[in-house]
DRENMIDO-346674 format. One record per residue (C-alpha): residue in one letter; x, z, y. Coordinates in nm, 3 decimals. Each point is the difference from the previous one (the first is absolute). Example, Ala and Ser with C-alpha at 12.3 -4.5 7.8 and 13.67 -1.06 7.14 Angstrom:
+------+---------+---------+---------+
! rest !       x !       z !       y !
+------+---------+---------+---------+
!    a !   1.230 !   0.780 !  -0.450 !
!    s !   0.137 !  -0.066 !   0.344 !
+------+---------+---------+---------+
This chain:
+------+---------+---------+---------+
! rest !       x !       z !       y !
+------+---------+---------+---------+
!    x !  12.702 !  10.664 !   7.980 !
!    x !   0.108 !  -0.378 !   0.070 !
!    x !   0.115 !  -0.085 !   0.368 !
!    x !  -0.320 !  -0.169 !   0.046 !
!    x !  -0.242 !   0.262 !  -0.112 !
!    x !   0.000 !   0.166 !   0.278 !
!    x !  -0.157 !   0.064 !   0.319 !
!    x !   0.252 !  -0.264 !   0.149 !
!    x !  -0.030 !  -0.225 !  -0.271 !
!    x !  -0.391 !  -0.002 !   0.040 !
!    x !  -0.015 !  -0.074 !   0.389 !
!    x !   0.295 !  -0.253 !  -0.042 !
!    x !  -0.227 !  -0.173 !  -0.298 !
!    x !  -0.305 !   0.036 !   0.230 !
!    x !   0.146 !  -0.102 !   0.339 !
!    x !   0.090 !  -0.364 !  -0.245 !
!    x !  -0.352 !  -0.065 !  -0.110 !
!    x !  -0.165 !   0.085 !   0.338 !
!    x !   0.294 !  -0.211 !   0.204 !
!    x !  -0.042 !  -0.279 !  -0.217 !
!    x !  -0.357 !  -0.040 !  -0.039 !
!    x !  -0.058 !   0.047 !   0.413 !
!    x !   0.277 !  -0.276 !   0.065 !
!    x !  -0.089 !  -0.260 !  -0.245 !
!    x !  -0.343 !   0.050 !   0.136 !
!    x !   0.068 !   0.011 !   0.362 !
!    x !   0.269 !  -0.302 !  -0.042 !
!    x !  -0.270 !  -0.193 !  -0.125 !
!    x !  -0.293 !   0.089 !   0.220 !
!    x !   0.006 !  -0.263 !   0.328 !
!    x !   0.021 !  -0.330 !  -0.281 !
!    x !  -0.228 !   0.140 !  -0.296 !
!    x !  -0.281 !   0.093 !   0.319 !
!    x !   0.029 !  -0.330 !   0.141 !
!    x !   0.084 !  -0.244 !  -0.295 !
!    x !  -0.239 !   0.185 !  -0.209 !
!    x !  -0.208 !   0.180 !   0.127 !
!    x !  -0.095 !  -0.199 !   0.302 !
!    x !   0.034 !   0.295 !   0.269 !
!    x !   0.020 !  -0.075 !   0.361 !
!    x !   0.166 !   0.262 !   0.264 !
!    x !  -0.339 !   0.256 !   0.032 !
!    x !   0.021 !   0.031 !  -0.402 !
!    x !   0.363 !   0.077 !   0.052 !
!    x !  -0.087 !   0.256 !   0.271 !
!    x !  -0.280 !   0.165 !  -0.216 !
!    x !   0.206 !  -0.014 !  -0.360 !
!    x !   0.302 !   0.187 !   0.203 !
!    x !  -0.222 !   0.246 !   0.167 !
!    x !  -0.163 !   0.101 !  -0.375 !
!    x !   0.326 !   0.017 !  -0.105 !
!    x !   0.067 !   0.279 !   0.266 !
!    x !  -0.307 !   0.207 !  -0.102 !
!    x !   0.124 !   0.221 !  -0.289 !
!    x !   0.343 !   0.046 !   0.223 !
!    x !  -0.257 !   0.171 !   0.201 !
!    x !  -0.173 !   0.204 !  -0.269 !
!    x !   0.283 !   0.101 !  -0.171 !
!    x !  -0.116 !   0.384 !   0.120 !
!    x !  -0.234 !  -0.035 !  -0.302 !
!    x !   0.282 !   0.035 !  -0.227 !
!    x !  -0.023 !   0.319 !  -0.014 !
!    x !  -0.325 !   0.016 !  -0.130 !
!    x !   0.093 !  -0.191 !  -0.308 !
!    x !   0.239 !   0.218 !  -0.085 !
!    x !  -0.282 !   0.280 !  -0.055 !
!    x !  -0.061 !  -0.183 !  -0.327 !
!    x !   0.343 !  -0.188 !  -0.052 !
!    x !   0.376 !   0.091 !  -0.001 !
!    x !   0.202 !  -0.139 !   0.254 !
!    x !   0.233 !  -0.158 !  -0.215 !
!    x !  -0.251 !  -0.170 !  -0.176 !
!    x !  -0.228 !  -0.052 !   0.252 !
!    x !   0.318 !  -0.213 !   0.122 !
!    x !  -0.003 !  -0.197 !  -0.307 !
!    x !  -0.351 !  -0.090 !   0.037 !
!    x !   0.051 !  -0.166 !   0.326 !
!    x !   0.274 !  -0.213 !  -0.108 !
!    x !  -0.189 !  -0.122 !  -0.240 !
!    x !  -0.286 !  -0.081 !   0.198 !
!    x !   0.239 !  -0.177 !   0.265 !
!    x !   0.143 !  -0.200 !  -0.324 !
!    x !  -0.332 !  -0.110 !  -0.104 !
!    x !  -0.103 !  -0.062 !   0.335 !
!    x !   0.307 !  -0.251 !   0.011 !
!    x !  -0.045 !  -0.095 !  -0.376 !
!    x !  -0.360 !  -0.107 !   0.094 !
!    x !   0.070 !  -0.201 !   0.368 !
!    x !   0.026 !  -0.347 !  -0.126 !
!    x !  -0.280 !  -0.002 !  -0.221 !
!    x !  -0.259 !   0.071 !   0.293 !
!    x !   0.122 !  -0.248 !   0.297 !
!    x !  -0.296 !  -0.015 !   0.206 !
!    x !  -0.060 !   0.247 !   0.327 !
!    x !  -0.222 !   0.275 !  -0.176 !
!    x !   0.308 !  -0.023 !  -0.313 !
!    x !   0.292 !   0.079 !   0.234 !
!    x !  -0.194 !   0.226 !   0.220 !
!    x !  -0.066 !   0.213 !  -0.327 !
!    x !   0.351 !  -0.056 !  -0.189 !
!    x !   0.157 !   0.114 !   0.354 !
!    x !  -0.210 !   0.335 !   0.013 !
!    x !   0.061 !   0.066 !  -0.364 !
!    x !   0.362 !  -0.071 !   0.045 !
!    x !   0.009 !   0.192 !   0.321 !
!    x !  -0.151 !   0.300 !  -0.110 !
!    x !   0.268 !   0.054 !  -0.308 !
!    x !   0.300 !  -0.126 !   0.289 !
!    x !  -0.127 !   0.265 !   0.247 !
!    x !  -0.102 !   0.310 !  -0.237 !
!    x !   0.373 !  -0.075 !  -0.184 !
!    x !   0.147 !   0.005 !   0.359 !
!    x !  -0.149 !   0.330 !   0.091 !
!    x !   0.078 !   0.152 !  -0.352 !
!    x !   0.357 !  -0.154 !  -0.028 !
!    x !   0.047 !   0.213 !   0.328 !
!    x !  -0.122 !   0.290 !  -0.104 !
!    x !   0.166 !   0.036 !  -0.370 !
!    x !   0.331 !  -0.046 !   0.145 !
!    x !  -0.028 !   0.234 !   0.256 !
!    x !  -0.096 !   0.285 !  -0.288 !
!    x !   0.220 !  -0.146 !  -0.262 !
!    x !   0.338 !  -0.024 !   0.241 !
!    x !   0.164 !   0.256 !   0.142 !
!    x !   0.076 !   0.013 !   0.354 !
!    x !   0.326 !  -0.009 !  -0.071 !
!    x !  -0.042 !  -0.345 !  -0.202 !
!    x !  -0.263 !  -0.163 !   0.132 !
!    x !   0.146 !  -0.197 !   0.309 !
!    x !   0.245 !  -0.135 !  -0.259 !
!    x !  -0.243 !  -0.094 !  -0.284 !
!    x !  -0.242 !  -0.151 !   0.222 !
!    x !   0.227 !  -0.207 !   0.163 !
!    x !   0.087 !  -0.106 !  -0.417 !
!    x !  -0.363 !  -0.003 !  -0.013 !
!    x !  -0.022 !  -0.311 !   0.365 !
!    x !   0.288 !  -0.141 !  -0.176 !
!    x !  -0.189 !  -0.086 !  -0.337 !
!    x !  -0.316 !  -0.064 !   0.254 !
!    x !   0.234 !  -0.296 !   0.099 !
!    x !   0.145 !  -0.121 !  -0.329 !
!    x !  -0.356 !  -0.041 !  -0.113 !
!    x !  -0.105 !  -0.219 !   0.287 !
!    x !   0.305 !  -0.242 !  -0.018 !
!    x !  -0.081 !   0.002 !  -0.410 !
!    x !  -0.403 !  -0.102 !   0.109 !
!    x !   0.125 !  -0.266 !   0.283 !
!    x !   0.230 !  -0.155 !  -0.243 !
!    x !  -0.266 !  -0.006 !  -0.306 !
!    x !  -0.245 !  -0.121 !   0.218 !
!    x !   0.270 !  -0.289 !   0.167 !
!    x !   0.123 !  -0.120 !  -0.356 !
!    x !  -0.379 !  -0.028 !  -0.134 !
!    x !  -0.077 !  -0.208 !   0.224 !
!    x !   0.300 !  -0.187 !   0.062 !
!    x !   0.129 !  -0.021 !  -0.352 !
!    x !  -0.277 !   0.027 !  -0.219 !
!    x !  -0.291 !  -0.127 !   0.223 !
!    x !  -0.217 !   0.276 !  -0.102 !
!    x !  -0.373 !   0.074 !   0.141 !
!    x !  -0.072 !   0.265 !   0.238 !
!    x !  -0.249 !   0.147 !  -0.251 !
!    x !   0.294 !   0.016 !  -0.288 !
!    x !   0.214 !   0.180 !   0.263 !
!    x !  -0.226 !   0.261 !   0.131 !
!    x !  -0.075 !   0.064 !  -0.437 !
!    x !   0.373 !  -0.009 !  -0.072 !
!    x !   0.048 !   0.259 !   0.291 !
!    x !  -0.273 !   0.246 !  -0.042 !
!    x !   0.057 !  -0.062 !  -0.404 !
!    x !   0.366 !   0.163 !   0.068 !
!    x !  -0.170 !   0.288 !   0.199 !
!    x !  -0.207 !   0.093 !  -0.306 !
!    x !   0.253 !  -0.020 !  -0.221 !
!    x !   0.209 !   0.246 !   0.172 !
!    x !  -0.313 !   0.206 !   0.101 !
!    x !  -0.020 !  -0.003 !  -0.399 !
!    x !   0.359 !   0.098 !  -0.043 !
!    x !  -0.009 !   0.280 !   0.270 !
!    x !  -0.330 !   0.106 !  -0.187 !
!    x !   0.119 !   0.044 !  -0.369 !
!    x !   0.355 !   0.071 !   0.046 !
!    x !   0.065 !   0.228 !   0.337 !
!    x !  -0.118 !   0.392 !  -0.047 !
!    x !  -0.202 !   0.190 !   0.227 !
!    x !   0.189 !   0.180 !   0.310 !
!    x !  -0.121 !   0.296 !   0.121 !
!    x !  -0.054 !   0.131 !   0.304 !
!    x !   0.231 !   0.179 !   0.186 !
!    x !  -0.250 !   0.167 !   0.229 !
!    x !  -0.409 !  -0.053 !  -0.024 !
!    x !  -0.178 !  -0.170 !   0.245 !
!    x !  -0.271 !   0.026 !   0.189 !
!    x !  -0.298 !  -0.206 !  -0.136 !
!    x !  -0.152 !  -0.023 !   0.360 !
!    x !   0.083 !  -0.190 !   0.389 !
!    x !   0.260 !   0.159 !   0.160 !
!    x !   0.035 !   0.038 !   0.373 !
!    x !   0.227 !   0.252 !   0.142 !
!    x !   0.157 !   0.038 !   0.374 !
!    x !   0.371 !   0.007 !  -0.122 !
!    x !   0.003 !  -0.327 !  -0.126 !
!    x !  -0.107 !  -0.143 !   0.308 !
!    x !   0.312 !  -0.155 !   0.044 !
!    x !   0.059 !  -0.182 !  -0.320 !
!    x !  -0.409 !  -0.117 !   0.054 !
!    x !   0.163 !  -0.166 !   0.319 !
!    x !   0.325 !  -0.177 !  -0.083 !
!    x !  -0.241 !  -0.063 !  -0.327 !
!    x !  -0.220 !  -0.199 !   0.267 !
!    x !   0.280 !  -0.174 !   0.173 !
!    x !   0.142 !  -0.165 !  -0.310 !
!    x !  -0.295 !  -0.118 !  -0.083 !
!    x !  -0.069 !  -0.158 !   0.356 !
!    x !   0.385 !  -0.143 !  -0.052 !
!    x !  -0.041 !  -0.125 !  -0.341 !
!    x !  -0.277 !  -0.229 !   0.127 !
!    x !   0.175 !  -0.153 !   0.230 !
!    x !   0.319 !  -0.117 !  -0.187 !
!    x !  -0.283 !  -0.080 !  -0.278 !
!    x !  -0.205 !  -0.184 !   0.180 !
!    x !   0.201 !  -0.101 !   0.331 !
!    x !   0.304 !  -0.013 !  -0.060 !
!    x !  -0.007 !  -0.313 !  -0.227 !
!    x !  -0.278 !  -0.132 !   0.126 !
!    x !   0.246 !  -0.062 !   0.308 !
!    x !   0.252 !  -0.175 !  -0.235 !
!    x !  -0.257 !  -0.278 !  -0.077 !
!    x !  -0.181 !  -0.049 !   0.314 !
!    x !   0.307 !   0.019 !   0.230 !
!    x !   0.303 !  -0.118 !  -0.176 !
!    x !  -0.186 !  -0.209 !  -0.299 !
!    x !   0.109 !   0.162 !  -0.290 !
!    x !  -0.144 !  -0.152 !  -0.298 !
!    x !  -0.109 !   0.202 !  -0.327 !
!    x !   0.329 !  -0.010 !  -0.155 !
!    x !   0.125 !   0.104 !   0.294 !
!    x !  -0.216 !   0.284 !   0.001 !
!    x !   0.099 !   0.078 !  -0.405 !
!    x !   0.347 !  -0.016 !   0.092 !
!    x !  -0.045 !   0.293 !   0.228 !
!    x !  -0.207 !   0.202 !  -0.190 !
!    x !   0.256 !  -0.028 !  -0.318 !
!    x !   0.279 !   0.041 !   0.273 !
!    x !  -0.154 !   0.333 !   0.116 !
!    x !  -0.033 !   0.094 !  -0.357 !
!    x !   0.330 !  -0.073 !  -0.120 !
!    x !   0.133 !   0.166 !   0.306 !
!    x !  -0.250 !   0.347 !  -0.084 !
!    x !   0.132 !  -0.017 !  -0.362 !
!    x !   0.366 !   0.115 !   0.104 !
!    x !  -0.058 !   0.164 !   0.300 !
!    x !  -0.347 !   0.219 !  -0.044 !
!    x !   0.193 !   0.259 !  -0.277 !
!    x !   0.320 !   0.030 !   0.265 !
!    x !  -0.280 !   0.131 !   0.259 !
!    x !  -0.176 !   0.200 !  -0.226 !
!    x !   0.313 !   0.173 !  -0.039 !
!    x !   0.091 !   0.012 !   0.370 !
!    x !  -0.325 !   0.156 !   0.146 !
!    x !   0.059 !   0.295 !  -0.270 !
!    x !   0.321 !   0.009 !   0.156 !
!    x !  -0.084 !   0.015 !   0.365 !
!    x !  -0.370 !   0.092 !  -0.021 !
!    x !  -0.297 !  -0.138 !   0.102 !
!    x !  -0.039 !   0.045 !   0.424 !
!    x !   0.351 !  -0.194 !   0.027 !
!    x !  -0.112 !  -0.274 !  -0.257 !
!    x !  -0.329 !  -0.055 !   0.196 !
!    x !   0.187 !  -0.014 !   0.324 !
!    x !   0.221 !  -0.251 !  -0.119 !
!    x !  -0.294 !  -0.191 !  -0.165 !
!    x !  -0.228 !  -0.014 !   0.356 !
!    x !   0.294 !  -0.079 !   0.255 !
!    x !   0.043 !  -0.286 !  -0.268 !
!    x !  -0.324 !  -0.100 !  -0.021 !
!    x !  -0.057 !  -0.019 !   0.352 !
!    x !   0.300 !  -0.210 !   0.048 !
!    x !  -0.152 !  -0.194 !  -0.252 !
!    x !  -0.360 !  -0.077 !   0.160 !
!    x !   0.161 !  -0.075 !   0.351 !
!    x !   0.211 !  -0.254 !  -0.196 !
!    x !  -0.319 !  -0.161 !  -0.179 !
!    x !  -0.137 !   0.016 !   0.348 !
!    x !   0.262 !  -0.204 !   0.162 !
!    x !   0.178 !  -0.196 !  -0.273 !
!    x !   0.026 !  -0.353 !   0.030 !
!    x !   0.217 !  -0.090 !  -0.299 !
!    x !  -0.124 !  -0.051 !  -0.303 !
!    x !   0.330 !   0.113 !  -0.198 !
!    x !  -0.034 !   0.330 !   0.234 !
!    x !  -0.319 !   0.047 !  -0.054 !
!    x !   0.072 !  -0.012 !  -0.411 !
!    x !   0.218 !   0.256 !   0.066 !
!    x !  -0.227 !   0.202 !   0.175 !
!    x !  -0.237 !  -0.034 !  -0.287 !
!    x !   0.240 !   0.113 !  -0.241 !
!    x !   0.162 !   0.338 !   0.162 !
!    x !  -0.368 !   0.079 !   0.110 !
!    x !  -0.096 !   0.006 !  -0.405 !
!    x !   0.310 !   0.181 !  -0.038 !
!    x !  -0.202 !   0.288 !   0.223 !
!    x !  -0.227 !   0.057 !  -0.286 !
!    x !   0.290 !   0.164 !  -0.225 !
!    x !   0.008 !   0.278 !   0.328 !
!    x !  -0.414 !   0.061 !  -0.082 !
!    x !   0.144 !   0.242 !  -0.323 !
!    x !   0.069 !   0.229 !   0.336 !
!    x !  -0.334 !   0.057 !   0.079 !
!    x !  -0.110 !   0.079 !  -0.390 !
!    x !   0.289 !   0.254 !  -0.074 !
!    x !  -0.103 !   0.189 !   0.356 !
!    x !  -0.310 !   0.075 !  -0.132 !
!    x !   0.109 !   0.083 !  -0.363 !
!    x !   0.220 !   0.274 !   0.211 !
!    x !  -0.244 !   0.129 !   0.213 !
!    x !  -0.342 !  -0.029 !  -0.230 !
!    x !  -0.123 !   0.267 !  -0.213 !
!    x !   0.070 !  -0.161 !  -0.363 !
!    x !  -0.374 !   0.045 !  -0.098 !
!    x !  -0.092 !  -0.227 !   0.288 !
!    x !   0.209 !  -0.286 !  -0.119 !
!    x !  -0.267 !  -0.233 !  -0.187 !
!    x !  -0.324 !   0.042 !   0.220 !
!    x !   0.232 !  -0.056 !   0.336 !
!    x !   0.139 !  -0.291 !  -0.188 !
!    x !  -0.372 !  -0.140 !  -0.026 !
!    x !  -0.036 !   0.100 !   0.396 !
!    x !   0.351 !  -0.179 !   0.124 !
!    x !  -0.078 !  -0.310 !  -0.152 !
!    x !  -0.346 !   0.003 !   0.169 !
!    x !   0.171 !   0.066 !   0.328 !
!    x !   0.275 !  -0.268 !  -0.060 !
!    x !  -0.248 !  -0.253 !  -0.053 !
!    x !  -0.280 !   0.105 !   0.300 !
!    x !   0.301 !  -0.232 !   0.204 !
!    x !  -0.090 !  -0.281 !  -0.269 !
!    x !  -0.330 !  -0.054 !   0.113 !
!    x !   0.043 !  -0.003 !   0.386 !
!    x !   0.358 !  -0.094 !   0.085 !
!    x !  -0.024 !  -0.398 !  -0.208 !
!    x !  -0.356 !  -0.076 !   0.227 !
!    x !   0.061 !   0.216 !   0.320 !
!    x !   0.378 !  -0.145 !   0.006 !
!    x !  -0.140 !  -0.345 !  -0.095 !
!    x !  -0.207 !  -0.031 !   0.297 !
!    x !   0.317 !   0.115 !   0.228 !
!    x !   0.234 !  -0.330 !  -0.211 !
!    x !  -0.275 !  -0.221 !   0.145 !
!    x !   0.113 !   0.100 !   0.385 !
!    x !   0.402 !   0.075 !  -0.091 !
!    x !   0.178 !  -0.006 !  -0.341 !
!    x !   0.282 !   0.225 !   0.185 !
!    x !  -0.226 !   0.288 !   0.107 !
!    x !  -0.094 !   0.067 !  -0.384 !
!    x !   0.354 !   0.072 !  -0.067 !
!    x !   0.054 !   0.184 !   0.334 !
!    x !  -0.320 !   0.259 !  -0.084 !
!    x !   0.214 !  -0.006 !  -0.326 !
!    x !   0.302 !   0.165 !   0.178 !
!    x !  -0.223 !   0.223 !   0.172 !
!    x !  -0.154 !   0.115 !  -0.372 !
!    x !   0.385 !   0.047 !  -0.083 !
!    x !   0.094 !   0.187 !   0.301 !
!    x !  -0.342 !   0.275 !  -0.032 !
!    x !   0.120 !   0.022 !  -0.394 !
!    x !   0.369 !   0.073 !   0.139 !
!    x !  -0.135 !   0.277 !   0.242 !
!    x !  -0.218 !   0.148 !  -0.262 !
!    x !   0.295 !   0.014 !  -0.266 !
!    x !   0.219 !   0.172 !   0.246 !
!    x !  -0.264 !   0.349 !  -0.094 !
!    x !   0.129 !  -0.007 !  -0.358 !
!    x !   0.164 !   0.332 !  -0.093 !
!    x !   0.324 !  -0.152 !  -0.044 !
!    x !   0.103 !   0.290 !  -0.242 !
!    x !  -0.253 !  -0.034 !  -0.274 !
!    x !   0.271 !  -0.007 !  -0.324 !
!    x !  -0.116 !   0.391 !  -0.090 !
!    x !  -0.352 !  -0.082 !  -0.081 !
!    x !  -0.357 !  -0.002 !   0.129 !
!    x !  -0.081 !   0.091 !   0.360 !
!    x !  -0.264 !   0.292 !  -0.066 !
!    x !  -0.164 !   0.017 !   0.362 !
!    x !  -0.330 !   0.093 !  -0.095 !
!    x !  -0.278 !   0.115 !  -0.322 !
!    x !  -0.216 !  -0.284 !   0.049 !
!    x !  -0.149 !  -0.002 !  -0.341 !
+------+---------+---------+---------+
């Protein structure tokens, strides 16, 4: 079997087309919305909250995959977030991009859920901290390769936005085509359950689940919006950090991968929450705009550490469980989506600083819940109880 026909080789293929669709999209957005599609700031608001919706209902994976494999239930939702892309420019008024955005969103976030959930059957727990840190590492390739097409169209070649949202999504389908006709069908290691899964002993991972999400919005959302309105960073500015934390993810995301199956997951949490709360007291009192860059950066770094929190449960779940608690997770990860970005909104109004200081406190509740990890969880699943 060739190197890339195989379970590897498919995710790797995968992670490109959904990584390069989502950031030529989302690198686009802010201009196309205004230039284009006339939008003022409560279209903005509404088009980013619909794009959060199937994040939400990504629970109702599982009951696709009564009727459709996993693997190519994955395929299907790349290739509805490529023609979701593919079809963008070609419908630039509000109702257009409000429906190009859930299309695209509801491949991106069914994708996300399943991209999860393959790996975790298809790796070993042996290999999986180091192949998903391969995995961030191609996740950051791809963006730099969708920044810089989407820089030298319009730069160099003075292209349209509706030629670059086709050329992108066009790419998707080819290699939706490719994965398609030329990779075979994996199969499972264990089956799953076709149904929601809730069960006590995951309780944890549902938490520090929770907390990542809550964190996640606030370097997404935040975090840069700080570097504009405080220290006046323009939009290249803003590229140049975004392909900086990319370039920097590219070499080092496979080197942590690697560590945390080393030293295991409670110490590479640990590390990854004091961190991030030094991090969100710094946001909170910077006043340097080069320090606050640098902030930015190591805080993106974090995300390489969030492979912790997806090998714990691959130790501790029962293997059955794997795809409908994928579905669940994501739901859980993005219930923070919906009320941290307004709730936290309101607070920027009264004191940028306290955002960032709640932010630290986030950090320090997931640091106290990591510290009830089994730290010896290298022999296999934790069988505490017949919950079926």
């Amino acid at each position: 079997m060739s190197k890339w026909k195989t379970p590897y080789g498919f995710l790797a293929i995968a992670t490109v087309i959904m990584t390069l669709n989502f950031s030529a999209w989302n690198a686009m957005l802010n201009n196309f919305a205004i230039e284009v599609a006339s939008f003022d700031g409560a279209q903005i608001g509404i088009l980013q909250s619909l794009r959060e919706v199937p994040g939400f209902l990504a629970f109702t994976a599982v009951f696709v995959l009564l009727v459709v494999k996993e693997q190519t239930f994955a395929l299907l939702s790349l290739c509805l977030l490529s023609v979701g892309v593919a079809l963008t420019g070609f419908l630039p008024s509000m109702y257009g991009l409000f429906a190009t955005t859930v299309l695209m969103s509801i491949g991106f976030h069914y994708f996300e859920t399943l991209n999860q959930s393959l790996s975790l059957q298809w790796f070993s727990r042996a290999e999986a901290p180091a192949k998903l840190g391969k995995l961030m590492s191609v996740k950051s390739f791809s963006a730099l390769l969708a920044f810089s097409m989407v820089w030298l169209g319009f730069t160099a070649f003075d292209i349209s936005y509706k030629a670059m949202y086709l050329l992108a999504g066009s790419l998707g389908l080819l290699m939706c085509l490719y994965l398609a006709l030329m990779m075979p069908a994996f199969p499972e290691r264990t089956p799953q359950r076709r149904k929601l899964v809730l069960r006590k002993r995951y309780s944890l991972y549902y938490l520090l689940t929770f907390l990542s999400g809550a964190r996640r919005q606030i370097f997404m959302v935040f975090a840069g919006f700080l570097m504009v309105e405080k220290f006046g960073y323009s939009v290249a500015d803003i590229t140049a950090l975004y392909m900086l934390n990319h370039l920097v993810n590219f070499f080092i995301a496979p080197m942590i991968g690697r560590w945390i199956g080393r030293v295991g997951e409670q110490k590479a949490l640990t590390i990854e929450y004091l961190g991030l709360i030094v991090v969100f007291v710094g946001y909170g009192l910077v006043n340097n705009a080069e320090m606050a860059a640098a902030l930015y950066v190591i805080d993106h770094l974090f995300f390489a550490l969030s492979i912790a929190i997806k090998t714990y449960f691959q130790k501790i779940a029962d293997e059955g469980d794997i795809a409908a608690t994928s579905g669940v997770s994501f739901t859980i990860n993005h219930i923070a989506a919906v009320v941290i970005p307004a709730l936290f909104g309101l607070l920027w109004l009264v004191n940028p600083s306290w955002v960032f200081y709640l932010g630290a406190l986030l950090a320090l509740m997931s640091l106290l819940a990591s510290q009830f990890i089994n730290r010896d969880l290298a022999k296999g699943p934790l069988e505490l109880a017949a919950e079926h």
